[in-house]
FIKOLZA-1660 file (N, C-alpha, C; in steps of 0.1 Angstrom, whole numbers, plus 5000, padded with zeros to 4 digits):
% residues 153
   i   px   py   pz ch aa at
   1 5009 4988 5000  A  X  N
   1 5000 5000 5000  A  X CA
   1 5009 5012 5000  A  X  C
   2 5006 5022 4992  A  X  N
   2 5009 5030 4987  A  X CA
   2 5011 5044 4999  A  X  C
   3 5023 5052 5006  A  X  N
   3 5019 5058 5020  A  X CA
   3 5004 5069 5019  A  X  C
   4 5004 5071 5004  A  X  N
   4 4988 5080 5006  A  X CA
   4 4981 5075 5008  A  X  C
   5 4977 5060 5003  A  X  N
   5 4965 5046 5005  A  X CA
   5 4966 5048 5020  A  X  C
   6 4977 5047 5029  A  X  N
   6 4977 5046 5041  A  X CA
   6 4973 5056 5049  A  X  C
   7 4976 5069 5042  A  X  N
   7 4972 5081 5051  A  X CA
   7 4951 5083 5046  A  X  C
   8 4953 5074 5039  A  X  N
   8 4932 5074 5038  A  X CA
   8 4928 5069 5044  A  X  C
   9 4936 5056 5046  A  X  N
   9 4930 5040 5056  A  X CA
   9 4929 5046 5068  A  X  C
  10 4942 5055 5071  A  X  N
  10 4939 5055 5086  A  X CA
  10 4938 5075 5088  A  X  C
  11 4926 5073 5094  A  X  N
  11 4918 5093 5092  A  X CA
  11 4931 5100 5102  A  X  C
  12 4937 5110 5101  A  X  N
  12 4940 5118 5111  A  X CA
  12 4928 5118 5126  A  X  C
  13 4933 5113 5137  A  X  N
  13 4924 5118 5152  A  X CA
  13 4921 5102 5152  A  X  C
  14 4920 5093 5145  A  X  N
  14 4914 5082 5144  A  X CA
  14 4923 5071 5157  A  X  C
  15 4918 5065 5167  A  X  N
  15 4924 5058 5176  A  X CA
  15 4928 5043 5171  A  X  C
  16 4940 5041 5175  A  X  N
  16 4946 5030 5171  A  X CA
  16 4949 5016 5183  A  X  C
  17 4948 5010 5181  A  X  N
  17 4953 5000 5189  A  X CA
  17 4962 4991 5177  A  X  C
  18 4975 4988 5180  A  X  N
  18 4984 4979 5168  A  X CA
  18 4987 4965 5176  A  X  C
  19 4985 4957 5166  A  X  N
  19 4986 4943 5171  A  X CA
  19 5000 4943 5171  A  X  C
  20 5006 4929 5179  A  X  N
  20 5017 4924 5180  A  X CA
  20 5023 4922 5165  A  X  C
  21 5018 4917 5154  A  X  N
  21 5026 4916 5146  A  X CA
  21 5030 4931 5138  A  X  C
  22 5022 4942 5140  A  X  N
  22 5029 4954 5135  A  X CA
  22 5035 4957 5137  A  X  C
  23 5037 4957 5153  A  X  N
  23 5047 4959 5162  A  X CA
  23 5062 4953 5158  A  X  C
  24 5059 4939 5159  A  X  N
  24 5073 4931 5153  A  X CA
  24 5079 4938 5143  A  X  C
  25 5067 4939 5133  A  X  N
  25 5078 4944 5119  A  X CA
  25 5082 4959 5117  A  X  C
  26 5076 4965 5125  A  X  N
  26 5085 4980 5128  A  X CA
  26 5098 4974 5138  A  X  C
  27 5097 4965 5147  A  X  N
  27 5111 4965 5158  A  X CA
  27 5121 4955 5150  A  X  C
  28 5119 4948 5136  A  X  N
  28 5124 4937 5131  A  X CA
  28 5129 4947 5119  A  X  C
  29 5121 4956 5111  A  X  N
  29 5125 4963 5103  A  X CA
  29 5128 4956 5088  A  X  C
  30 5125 4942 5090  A  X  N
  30 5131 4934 5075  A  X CA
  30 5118 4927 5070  A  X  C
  31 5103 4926 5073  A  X  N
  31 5095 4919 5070  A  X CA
  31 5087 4932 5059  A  X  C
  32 5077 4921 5051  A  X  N
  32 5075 4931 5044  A  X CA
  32 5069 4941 5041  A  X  C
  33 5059 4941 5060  A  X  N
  33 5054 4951 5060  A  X CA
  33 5059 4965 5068  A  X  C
  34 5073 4962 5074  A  X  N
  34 5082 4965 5079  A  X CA
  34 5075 4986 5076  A  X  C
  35 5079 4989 5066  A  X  N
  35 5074 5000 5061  A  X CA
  35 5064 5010 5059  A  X  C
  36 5054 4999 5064  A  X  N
  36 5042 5008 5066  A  X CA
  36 5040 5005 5082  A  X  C
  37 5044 4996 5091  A  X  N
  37 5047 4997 5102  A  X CA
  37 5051 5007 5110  A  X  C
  38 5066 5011 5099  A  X  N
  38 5068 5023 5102  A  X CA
  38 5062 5038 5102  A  X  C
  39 5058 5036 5095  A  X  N
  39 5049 5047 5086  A  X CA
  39 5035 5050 5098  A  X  C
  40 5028 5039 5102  A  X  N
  40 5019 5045 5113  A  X CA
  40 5027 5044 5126  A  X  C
  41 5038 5040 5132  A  X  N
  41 5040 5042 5146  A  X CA
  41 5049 5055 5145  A  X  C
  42 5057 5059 5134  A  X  N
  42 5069 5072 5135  A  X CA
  42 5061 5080 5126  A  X  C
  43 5053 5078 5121  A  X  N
  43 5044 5091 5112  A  X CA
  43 5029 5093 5116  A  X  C
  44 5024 5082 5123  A  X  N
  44 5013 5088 5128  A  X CA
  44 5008 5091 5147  A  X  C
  45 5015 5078 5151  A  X  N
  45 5013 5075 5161  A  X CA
  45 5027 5087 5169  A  X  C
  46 5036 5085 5168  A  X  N
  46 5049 5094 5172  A  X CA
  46 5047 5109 5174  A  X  C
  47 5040 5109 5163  A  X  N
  47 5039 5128 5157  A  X CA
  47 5027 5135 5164  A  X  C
  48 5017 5124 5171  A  X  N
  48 5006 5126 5177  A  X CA
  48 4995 5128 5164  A  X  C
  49 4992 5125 5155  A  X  N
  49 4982 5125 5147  A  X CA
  49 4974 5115 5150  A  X  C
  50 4976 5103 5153  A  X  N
  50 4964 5093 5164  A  X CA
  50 4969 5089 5171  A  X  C
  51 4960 5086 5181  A  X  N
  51 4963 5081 5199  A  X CA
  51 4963 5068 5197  A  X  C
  52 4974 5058 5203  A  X  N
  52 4976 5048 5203  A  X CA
  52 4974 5036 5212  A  X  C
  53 4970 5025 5217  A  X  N
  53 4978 5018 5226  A  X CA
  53 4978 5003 5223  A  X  C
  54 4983 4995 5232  A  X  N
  54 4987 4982 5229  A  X CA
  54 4980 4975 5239  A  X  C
  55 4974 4961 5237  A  X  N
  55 4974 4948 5248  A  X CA
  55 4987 4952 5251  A  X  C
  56 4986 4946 5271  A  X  N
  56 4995 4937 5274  A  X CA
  56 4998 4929 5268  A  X  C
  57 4989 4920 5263  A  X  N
  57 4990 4909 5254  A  X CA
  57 5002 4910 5250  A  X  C
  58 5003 4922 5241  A  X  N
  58 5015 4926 5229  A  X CA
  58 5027 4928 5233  A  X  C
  59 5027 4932 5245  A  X  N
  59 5036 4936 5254  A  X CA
  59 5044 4923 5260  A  X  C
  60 5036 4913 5261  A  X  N
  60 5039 4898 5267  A  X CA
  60 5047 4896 5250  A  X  C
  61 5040 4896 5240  A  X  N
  61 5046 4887 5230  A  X CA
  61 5056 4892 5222  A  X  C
  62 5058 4907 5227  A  X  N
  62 5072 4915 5221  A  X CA
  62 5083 4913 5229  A  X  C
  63 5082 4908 5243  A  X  N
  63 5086 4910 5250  A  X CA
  63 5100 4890 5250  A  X  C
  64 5091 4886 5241  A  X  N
  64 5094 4869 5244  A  X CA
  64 5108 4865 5235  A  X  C
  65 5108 4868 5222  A  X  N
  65 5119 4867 5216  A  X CA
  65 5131 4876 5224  A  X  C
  66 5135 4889 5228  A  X  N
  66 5146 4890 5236  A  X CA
  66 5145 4881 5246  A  X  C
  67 5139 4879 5253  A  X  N
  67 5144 4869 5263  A  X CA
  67 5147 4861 5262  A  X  C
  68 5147 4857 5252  A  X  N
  68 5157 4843 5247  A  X CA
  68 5172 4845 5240  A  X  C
  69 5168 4862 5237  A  X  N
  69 5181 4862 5233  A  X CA
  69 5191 4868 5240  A  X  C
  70 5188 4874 5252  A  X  N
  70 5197 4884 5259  A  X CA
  70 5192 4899 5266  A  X  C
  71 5198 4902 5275  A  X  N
  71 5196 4914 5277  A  X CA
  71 5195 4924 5270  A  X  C
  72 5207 4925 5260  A  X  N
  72 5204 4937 5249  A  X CA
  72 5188 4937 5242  A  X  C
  73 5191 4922 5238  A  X  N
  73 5177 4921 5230  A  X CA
  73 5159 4931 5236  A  X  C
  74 5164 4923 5251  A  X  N
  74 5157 4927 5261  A  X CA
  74 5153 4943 5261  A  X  C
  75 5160 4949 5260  A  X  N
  75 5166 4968 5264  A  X CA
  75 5159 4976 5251  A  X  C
  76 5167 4966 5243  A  X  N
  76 5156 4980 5226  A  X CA
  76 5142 4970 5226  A  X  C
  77 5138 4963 5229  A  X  N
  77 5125 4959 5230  A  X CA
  77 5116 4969 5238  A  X  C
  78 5120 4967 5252  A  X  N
  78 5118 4981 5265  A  X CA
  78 5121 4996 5255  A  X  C
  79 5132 4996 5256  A  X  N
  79 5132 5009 5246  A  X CA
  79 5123 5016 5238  A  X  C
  80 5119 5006 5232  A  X  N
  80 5105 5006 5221  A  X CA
  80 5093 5008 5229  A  X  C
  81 5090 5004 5242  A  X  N
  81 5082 5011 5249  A  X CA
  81 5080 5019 5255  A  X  C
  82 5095 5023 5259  A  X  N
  82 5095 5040 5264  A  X CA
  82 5095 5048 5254  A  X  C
  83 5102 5050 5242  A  X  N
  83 5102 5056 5232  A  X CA
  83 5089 5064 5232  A  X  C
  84 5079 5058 5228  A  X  N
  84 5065 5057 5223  A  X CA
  84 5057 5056 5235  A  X  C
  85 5061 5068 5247  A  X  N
  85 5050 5069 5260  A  X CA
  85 5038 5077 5259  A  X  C
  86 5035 5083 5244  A  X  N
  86 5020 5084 5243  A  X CA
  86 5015 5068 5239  A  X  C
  87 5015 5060 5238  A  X  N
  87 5010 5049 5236  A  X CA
  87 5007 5042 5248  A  X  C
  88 4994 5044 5249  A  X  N
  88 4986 5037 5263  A  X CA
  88 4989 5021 5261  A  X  C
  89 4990 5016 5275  A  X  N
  89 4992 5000 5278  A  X CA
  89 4977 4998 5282  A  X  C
  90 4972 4986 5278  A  X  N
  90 4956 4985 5283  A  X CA
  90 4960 4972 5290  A  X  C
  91 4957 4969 5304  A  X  N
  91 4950 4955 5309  A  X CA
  91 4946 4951 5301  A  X  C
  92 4948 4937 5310  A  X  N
  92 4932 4926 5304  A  X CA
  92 4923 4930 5316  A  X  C
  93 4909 4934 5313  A  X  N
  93 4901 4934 5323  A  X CA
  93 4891 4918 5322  A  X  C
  94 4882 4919 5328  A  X  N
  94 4873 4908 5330  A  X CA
  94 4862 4912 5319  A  X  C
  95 4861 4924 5318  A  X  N
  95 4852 4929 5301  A  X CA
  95 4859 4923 5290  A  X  C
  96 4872 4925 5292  A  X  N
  96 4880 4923 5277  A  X CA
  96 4880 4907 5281  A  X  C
  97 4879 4897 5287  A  X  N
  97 4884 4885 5290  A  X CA
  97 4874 4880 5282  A  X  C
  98 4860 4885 5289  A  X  N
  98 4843 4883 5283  A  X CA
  98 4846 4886 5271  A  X  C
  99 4848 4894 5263  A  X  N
  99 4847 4899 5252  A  X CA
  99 4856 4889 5236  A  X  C
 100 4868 4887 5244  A  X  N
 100 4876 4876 5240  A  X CA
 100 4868 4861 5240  A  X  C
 101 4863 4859 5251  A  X  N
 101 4855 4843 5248  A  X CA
 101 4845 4845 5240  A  X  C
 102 4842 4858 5239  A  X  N
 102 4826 4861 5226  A  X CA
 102 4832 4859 5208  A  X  C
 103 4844 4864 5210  A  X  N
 103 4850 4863 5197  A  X CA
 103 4859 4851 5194  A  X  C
 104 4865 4845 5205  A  X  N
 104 4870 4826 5199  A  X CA
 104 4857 4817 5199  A  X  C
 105 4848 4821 5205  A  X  N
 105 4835 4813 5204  A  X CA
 105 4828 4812 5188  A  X  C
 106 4832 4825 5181  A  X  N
 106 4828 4833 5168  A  X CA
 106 4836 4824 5157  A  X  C
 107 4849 4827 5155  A  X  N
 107 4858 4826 5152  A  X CA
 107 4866 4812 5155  A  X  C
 108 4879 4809 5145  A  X  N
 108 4891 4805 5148  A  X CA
 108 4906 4811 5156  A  X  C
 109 4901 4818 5162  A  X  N
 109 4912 4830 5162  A  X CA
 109 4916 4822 5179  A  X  C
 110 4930 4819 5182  A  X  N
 110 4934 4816 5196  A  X CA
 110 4930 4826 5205  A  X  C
 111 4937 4821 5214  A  X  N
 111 4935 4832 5231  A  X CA
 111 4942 4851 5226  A  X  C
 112 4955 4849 5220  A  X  N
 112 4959 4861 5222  A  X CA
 112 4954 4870 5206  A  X  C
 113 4948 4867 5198  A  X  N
 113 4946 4874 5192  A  X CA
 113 4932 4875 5194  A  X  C
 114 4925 4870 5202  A  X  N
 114 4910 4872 5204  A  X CA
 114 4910 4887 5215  A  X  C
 115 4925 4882 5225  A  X  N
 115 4923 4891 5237  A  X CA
 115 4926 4901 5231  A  X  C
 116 4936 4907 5220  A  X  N
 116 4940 4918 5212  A  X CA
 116 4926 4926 5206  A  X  C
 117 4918 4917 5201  A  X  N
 117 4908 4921 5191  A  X CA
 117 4897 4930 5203  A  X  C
 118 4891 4920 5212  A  X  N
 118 4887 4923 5225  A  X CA
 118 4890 4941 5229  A  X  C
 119 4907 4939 5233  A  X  N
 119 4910 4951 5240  A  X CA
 119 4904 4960 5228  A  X  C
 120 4903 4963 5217  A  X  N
 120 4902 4969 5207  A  X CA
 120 4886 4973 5207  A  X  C
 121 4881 4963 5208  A  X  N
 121 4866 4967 5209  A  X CA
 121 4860 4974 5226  A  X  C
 122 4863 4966 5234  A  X  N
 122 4860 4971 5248  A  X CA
 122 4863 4991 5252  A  X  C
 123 4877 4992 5244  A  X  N
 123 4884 5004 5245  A  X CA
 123 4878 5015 5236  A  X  C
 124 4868 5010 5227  A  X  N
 124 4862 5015 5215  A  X CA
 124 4874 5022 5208  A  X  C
 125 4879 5015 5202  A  X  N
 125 4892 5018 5195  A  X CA
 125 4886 5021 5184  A  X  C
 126 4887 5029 5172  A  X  N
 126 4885 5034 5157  A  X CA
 126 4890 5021 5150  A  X  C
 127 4906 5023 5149  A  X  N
 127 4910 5011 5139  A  X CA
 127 4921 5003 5144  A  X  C
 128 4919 4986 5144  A  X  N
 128 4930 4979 5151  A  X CA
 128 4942 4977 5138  A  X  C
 129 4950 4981 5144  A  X  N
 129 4962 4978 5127  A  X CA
 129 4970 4962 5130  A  X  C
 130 4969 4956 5121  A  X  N
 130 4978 4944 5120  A  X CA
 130 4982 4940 5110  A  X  C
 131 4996 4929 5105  A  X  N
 131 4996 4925 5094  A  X CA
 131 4994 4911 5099  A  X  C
 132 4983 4907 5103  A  X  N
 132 4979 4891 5107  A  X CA
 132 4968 4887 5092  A  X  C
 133 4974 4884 5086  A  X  N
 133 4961 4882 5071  A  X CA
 133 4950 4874 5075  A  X  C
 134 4954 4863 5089  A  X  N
 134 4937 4856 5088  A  X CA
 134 4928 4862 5102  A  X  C
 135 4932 4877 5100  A  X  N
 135 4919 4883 5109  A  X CA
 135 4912 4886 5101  A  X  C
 136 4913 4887 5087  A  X  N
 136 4903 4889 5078  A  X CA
 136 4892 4883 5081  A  X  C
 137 4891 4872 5083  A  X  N
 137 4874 4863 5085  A  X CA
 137 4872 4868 5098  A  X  C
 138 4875 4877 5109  A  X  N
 138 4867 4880 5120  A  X CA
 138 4861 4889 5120  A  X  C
 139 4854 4898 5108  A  X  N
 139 4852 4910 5101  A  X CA
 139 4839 4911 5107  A  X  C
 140 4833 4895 5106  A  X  N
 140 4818 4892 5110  A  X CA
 140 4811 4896 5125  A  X  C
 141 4824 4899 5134  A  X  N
 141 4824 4893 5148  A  X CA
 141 4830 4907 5154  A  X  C
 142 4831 4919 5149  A  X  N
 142 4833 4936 5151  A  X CA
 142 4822 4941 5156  A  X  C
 143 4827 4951 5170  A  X  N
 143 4812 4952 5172  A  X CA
 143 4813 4969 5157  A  X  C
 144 4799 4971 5160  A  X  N
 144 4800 4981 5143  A  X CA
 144 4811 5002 5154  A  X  C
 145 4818 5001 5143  A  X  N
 145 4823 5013 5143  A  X CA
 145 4839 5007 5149  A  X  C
 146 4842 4996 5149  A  X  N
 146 4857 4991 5150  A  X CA
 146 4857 4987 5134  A  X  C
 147 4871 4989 5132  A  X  N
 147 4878 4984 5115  A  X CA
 147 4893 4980 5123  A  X  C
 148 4893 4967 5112  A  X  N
 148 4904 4963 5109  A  X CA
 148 4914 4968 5099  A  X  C
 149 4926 4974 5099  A  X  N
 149 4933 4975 5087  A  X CA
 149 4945 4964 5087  A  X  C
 150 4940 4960 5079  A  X  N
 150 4959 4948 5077  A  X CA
 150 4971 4952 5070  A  X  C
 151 4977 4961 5073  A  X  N
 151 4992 4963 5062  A  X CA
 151 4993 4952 5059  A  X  C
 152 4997 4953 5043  A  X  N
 152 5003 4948 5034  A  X CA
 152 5003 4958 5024  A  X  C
 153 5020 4951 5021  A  X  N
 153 5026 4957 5004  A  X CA
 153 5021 4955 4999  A  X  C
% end
C-alpha cells in the first residue's frame, strides 16, 4: 500500500490499537510490512496525529523473543516502549476477558489474538492495525464502528 493509500486507511484523530505483529515488523524492520509499520507508529502514532495503545497481550509477545536472546535484545524491546510513551498500555480486564470468549467462540482465532481484538473493541478503538492476514474472516464478529486494517505491500 501506497503511503497515501495509508494516510486514507487510517483518518488523522482516528484511535489505534496495533497488534503484535505490527509491532514486530517495525522492531524487526526486515519483513514486508516493515514500512508501513513504520509509517503508522513514526508518522502517525509518534507525531501525535492518532492516539495509540497496545494489549499487554502485545507487550507479553514483544517481550518473548529477547528473552531468549539476551539482555540487549531485552533493552531495545523496552526501549521501544519508552520511546512511544504516548501509547497507552491496556490490561486485560474481566470485560476484555468476556469479550475475548465472545470472539473465539465466533471465530478461529486463539487466546491472544482474540484478547488483542477484544481490548480493541471494549476500548472503542477506531481502527486495530495488524499485518495478521487471517483476521480477515473475523470482520463478522466487530462490534460496528471498529475496522480492521491489515498492512500489506
Amino acid at each position: 500500500m501506497a503511503p497515501v493509500d495509508l494516510e486514507a486507511a487510517i483518518p488523522t484523530g482516528a484511535s489505534l490499537l496495533i497488534d503484535t505483529s505490527a509491532v514486530l515488523a517495525y522492531l524487526t524492520g526486515t519483513e514486508p510490512t516493515s514500512p508501513l509499520a513504520t509509517q503508522v507508529l513514526d508518522g502517525f502514532v509518534a507525531t501525535g496525529r492518532n492516539p495509540a495503545a497496545l494489549s499487554m497481550v502485545t507487550v507479553e509477545e514483544i517481550l518473548v523473543r529477547p528473552f531468549r536472546r539476551g539482555s540487549a535484545a531485552v533493552a531495545t524491546a523496552e526501549g521501544f516502549l519508552r520511546h512511544f510513551a504516548e501509547i497507552r498500555l491496556v490490561d486485560v480486564s474481566y470485560d476484555i476477558a468476556r469479550e475475548a470468549a465472545r470472539i473465539r467462540a465466533a471465530t478461529s482465532l486463539r487466546t491472544p489474538g482474540a484478547l488483542i481484538i477484544a481490548t480493541a473493541s471494549v476500548t472503542q478503538t477506531d481502527i486495530l492495525v495488524t499485518s495478521d492476514l487471517s483476521w480477515r474472516s473475523t470482520t463478522d464478529t466487530l462490534p460496528p464502528g471498529l475496522h480492521i486494517h491489515i498492512l500489506s505491500p
